[in-house]
C-alpha positions in Angstrom: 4.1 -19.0 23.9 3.3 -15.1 24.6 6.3 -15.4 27.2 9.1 -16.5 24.0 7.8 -13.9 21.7 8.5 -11.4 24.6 11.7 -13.1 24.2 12.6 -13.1 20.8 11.0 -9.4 20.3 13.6 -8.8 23.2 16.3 -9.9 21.6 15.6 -8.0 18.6 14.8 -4.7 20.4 18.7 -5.0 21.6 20.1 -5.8 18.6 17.5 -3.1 16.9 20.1 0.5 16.7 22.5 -1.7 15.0 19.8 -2.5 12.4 17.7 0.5 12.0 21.9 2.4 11.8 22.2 0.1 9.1 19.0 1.3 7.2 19.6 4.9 7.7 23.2 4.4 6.1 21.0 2.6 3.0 18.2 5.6 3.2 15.6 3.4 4.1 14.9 4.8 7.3 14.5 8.6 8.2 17.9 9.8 9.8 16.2 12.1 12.3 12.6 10.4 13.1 13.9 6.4 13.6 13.9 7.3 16.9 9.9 6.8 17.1 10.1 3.1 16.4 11.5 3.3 20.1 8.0 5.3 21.1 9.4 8.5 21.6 7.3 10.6 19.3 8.1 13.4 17.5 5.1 15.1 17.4 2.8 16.6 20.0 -0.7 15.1 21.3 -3.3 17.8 21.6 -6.2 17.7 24.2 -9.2 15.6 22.9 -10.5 12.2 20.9 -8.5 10.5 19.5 -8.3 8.0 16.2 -5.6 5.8 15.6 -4.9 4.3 12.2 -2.1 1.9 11.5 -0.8 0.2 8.4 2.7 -1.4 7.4 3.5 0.8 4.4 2.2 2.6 1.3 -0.6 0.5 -0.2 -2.1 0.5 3.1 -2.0 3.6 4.0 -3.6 5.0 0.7 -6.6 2.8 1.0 -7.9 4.5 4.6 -7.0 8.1 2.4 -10.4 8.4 1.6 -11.5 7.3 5.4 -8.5 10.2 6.5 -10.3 12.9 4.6 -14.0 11.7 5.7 -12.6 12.6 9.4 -11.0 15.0 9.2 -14.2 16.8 8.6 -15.7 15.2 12.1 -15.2 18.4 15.0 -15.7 16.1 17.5 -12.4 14.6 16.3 -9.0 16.7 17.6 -6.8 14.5 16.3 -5.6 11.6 13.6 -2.9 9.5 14.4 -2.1 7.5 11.3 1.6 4.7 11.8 3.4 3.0 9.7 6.6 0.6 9.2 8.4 2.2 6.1 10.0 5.5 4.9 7.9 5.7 1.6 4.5 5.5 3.0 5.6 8.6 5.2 6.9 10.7 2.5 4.0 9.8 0.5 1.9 10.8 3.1 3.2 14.1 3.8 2.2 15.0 0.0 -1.8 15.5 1.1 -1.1 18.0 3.5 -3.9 16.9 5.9 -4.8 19.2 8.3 -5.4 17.5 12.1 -3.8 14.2 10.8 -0.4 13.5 12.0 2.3 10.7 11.3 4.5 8.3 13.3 6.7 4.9 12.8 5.1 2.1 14.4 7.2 1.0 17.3 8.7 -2.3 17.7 6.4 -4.7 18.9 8.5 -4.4 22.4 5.6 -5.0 25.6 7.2 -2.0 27.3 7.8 0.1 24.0 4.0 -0.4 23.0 2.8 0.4 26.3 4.5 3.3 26.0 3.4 4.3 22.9 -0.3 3.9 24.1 0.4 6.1 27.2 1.1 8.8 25.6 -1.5 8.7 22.4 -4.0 7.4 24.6 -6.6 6.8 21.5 -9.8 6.1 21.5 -10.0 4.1 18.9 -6.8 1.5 16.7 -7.7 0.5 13.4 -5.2 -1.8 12.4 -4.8 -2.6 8.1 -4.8 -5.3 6.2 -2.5 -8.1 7.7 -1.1 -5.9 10.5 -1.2 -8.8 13.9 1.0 -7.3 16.6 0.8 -9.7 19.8 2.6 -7.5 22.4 0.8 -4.1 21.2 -2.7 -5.9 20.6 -2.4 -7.5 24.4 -1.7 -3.4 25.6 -4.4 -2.4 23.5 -6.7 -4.9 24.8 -5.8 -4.6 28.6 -6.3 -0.8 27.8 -10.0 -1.1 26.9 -9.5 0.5 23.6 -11.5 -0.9 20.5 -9.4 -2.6 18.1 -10.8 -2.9 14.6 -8.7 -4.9 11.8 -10.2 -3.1 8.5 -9.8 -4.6 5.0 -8.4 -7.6 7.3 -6.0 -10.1 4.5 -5.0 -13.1 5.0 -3.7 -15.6 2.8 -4.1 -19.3 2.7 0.1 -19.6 3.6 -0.1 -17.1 6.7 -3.4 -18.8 7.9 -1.4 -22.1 7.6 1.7 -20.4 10.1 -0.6 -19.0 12.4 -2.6 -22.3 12.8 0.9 -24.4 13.8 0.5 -21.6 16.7 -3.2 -22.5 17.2 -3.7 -21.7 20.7 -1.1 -18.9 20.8 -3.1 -17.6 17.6 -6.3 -17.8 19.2 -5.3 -15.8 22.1 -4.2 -12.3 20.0 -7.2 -12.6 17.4 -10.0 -12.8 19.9 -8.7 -9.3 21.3 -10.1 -7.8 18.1 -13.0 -5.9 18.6 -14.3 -6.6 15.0 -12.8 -7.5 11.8 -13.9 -6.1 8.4 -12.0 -8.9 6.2 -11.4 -7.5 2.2 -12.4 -11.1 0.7 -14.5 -14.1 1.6 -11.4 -16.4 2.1 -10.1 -14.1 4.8 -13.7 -14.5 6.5 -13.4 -17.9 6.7 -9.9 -17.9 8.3 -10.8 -15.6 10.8 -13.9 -17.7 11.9 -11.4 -20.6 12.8 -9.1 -17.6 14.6 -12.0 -17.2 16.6 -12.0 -13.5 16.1 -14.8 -12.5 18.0 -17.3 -10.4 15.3 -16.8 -10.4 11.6 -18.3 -8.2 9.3 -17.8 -8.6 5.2 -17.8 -4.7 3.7 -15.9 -5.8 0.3 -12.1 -4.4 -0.5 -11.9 -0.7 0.7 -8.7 -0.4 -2.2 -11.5 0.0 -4.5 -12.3 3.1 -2.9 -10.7 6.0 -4.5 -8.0 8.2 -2.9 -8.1 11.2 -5.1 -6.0 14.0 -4.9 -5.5 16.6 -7.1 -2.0 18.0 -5.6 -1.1 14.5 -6.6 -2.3 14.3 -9.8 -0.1 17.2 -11.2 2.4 16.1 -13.7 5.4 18.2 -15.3 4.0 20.2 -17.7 7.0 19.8 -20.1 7.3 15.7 -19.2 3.8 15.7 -19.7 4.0 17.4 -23.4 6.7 15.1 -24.4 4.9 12.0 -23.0 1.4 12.6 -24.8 3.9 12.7 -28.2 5.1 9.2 -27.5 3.1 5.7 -27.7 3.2 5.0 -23.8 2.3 2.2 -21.5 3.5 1.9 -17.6 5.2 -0.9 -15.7 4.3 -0.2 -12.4 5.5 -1.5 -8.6 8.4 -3.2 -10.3 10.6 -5.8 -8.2 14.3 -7.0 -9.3 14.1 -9.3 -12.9 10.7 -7.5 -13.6 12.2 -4.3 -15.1 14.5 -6.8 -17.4 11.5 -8.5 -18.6 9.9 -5.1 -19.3 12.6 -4.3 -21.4 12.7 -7.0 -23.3 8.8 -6.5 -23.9 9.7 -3.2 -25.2 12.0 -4.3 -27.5 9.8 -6.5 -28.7 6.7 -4.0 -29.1 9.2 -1.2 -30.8 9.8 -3.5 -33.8 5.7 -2.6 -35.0 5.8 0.7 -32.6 7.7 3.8 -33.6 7.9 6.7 -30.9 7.6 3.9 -28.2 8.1 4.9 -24.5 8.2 2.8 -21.8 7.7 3.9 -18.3 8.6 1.7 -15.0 7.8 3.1 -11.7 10.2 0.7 -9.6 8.3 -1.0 -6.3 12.1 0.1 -4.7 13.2 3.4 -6.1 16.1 2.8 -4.1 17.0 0.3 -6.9 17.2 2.6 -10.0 20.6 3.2 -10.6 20.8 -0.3 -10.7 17.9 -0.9 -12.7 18.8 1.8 -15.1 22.5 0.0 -15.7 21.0 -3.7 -16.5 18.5 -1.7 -18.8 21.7 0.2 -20.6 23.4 -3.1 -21.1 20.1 -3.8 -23.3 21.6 -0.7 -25.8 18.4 1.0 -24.4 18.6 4.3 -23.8 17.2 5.5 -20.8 15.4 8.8 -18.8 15.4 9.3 -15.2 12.5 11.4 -13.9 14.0 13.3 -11.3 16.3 14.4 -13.9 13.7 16.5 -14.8 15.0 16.2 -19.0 13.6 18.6 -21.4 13.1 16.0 -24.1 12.8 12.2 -24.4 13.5 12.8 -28.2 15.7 9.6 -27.5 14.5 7.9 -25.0 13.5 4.2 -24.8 12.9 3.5 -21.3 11.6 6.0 -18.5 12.5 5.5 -14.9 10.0 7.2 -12.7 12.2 7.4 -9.7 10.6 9.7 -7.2 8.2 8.8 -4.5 3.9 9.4 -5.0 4.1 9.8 -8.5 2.3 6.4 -9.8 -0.9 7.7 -10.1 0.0 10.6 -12.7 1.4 7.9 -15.1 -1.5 5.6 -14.7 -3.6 8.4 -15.5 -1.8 9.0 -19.0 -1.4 5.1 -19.7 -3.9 2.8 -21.9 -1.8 0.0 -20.4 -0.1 -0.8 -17.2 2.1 -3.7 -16.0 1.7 -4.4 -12.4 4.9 -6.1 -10.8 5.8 -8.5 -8.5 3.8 -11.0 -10.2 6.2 -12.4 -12.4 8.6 -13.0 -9.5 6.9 -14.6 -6.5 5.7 -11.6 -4.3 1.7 -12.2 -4.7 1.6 -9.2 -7.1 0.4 -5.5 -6.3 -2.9 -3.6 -6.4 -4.0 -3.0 -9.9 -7.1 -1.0 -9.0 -5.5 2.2 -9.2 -4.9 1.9 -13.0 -8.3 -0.1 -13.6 -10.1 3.0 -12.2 -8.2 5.1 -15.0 -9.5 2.5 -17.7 -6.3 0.8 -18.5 -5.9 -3.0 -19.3 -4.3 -4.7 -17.0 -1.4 -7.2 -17.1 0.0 -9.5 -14.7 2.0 -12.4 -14.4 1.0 -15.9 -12.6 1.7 -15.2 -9.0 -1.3 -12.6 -7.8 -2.6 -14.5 -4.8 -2.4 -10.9 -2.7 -5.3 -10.0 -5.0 -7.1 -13.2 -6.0 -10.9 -11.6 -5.7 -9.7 -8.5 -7.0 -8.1 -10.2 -10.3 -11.0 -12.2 -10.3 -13.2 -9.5 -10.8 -11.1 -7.4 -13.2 -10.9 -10.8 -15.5 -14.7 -11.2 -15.6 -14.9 -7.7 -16.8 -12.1 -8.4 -19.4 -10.1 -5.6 -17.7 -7.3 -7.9 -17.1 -4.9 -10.4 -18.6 -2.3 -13.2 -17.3 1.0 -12.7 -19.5 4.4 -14.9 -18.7 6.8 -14.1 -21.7 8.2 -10.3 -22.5 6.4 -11.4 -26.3 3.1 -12.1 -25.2 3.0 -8.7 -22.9 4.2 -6.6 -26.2 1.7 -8.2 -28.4 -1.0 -7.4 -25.7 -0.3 -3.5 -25.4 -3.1 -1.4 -26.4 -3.5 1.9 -26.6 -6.7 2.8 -25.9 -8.5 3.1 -22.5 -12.0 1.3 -22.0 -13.7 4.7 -19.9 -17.1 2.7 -19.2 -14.9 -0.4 -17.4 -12.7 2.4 -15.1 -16.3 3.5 -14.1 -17.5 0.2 -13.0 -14.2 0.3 -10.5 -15.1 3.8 -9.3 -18.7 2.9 -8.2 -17.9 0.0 -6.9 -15.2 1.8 -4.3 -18.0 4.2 -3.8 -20.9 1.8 -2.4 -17.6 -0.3 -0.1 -16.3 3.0 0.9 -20.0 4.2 2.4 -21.0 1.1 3.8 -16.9 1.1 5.7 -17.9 4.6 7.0 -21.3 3.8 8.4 -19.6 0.6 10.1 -16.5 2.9 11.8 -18.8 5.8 12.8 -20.3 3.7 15.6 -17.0 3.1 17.2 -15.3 6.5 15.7 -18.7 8.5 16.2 -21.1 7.0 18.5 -19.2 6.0 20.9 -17.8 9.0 21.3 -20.5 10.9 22.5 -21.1 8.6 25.2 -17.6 9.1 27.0 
């Protein structure tokens, strides 16, 4: 089975400039640095240890944020080398100016590509995100001796289901995992019939708090005309979700005067399309790289820059989290919880069943399907004592996570 995935991946690798071309002419792809999904690196690898981090894109990568800063501390660490798949985690990346911690683009899963790519970053430790399986770059990694930890490991009851038709060939790339840390029980459980060879349960490290003050800076001038306004966010949008949003505004503006509605899109390279199905509403709208001077007239604001989410949740009693109306499992609402906002969501939130679970329990969150019932819901007033619930708990999962790496990250280290 290992010899037709060689084979597919193969194929794809040929057929991959055409593809990634295609990207770069969309902007979804950097138009100097695609070149490292074919392992040759931009960057340079200075003498020392080591530490590898790799996740597919931006929610990933701003959960090990805190882990980032923890080590970048260490002296016995020369070096952080943090991958991921897409073009907005790396922008959003550069915007914490970390000192020893470097980016790449995760190569394609190609047996001679990943081979590569470990010859010349020779880490000492991979710590792999989330739901991030490679088979050709976990078999290097494994042949290479190098400990491979899957942190905040995910996996859902329909991936479980794909991998399992694949039982054997499963078996064989999740027992090369040093140790997993999986983010919910559910994922535990799969990984025990994966036969993943340790398994330790920390909680979800997106609790944990990635705090940044260079990122927290808002316009001063947007910022003055926003705290004049009734506000609430929709935030990680995806396509029919900013519609719905709209009409929800509508809606709410009927009993709200001086109403603004913000929408951070999941895809910002959406917007101008997003912005004309919102004008065929007769709503005006703001763009927020337009930088305006006033929203006197503004209905709808379309936060279409990279990084900025976490400003608006900050200023927002109320936040929206997308892709839960349309089928795409939903999107972390912890950010906005840990601000004190109620949170609404749509049916489909299986990427964040414990964590919804949770936030319902505290009465934090609530299930909305119609643009009606979201305006009716809309407050605008944040519950400070609930957001503080979601801080300490990040704080304890965040600890125990670092105590757990350090032997592999630490320890080990002064043994070799």
């Amino acid at each position: 089975m290992l010899f037709l995935y060689h084979v597919i991946i193969l194929i794809i690798t040929i057929f991959s400039p055409i593809i990634i071309f295609y990207r770069v002419l969309k902007n979804k792809e950097d138009k100097k640095r695609y070149i490292e999904k074919f392992s040759i690196s931009s960057k340079k690898r200075l003498k020392g240890k080591l530490i590898w981090f790799h996740g597919a894109s931006v929610g990933e990568i701003l959960s090990i944020v805190p882990l980032i800063r923890n080590y970048e501390k260490n002296r016995s660490i020369a070096q952080i080398l943090i991958t991921s798949s897409t073009l907005s985690s790396s922008n959003v990346l550069q915007k914490f100016k970390f000192k020893k911690t470097i980016h790449q683009f995760y190569p394609i899963d190609n047996f001679f590509l990943t081979n590569r790519f470990l010859k010349f970053w020779k880490p000492h430790v991979a710590v792999f995100i989330d739901s991030e399986i490679w088979p050709c770059m976990y078999k290097n990694i494994n042949d290479k001796k190098i400990p491979l930890i899957l942190l905040n490991a995910r996996l859902t009851k329909k991936t479980f289901k794909k991998w399992m038709m694949l039982k054997d060939f499963a078996k064989s790339i999740f027992n090369k995992i040093t140790i997993a840390y999986p983010q919910n029980l559910e994922t535990a459980q799969y990984l025990q019939k994966l036969e993943v060879n340790k398994i330790s349960h920390l909680g979800n490290l997106k609790f944990a708090e990635n705090y940044d003050e260079n990122l927290n800076k808002i316009d001063i001038n947007i910022k003055k005309e926003l705290t004049k306004k009734k506000i609430w966010v929709a935030s990680s949008t995806h396509k029919s979700e900013e519609l719905f949003c709209a009409k929800a505004h509508t809606q709410l503006r009927k009993k709200v005067k001086n109403l603004i509605t913000i929408i951070i899109p999941r895809h910002i390279h959406r917007s101008k399309d997003i912005i004309l199905e919102i004008k065929n509403q007769g709503l005006k709208v703001s763009k927020h790289s337009a930088k305006p001077r006033s929203l006197k007239d503004t209905d709808i604001y379309i936060v279409d820059t990279f990084g900025e989410t976490r400003k608006f949740h900050k200023l927002s009693c109320s936040v929206f989290l997308g892709g839960s109306i349309v089928d795409r499992g939903g999107q972390n609402p912890l950010e906005a919880a840990r601000f004190g906002a109620k949170i609404f969501h749509g049916p489909n939130t299986d990427n964040f069943k414990d964590v919804y679970k949770l936030l319902k329990s505290l009465n934090i969150s609530k299930k909305i399907q119609t643009p009606k019932k979201l305006a009716s819901s809309i407050t605008f007033k944040k519950n400070k004592t609930t957001g503080n619930k979601i801080r300490d708990i990040g704080q304890n999962i965040l600890k125990k996570t670092i105590k757990e790496l350090d032997y592999f990250i630490i320890d080990e280290f002064k043994k070799t």
